[in-house]
N, C-alpha and C positions, 0 to 999 in steps of 0.2 A: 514365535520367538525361538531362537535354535538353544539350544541345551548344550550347555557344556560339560563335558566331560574329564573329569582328572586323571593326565597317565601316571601311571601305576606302573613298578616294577613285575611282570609275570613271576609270580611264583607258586609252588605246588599247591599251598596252604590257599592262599588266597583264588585260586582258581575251583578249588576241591566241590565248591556248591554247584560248579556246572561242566563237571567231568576232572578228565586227564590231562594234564601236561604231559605229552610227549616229549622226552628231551634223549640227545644220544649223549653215548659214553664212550669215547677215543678208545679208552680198555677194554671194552667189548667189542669194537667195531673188527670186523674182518675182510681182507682185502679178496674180492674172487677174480673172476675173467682175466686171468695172467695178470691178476694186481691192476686191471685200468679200472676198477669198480669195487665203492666201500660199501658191507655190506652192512645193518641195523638191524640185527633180531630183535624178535619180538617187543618192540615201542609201547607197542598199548594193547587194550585189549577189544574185541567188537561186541556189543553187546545187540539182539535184538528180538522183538516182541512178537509174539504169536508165531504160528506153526511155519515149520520152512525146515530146510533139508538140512543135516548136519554134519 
């Protein structure tokens, strides 16, 4: 029997048990490559386990 599921508005709180919402911000956003390219720093952040390069 399939499961249904109820959509939900995305939001930070409600997501927070299983990470980040990435979301961009028009006022941070930066135009490069002669303005044909918008730019989103830093979104989120990577997180990850055991040994590896940094």
């Amino acid at each position: 029997m399939p499961q249904i599921l109820p959509i939900r508005p995305l939001t930070t709180e409600a997501f927070a048990p299983y990470g980040q919402v990435i979301e961009i911000s028009p006022a941070k956003m930066r135009l490069i490559n002669g303005g044909t390219t918008e730019r989103h720093h830093g979104l989120g952040r990577a997180e990850a386990l055991g040994e590896g390069r940094r």
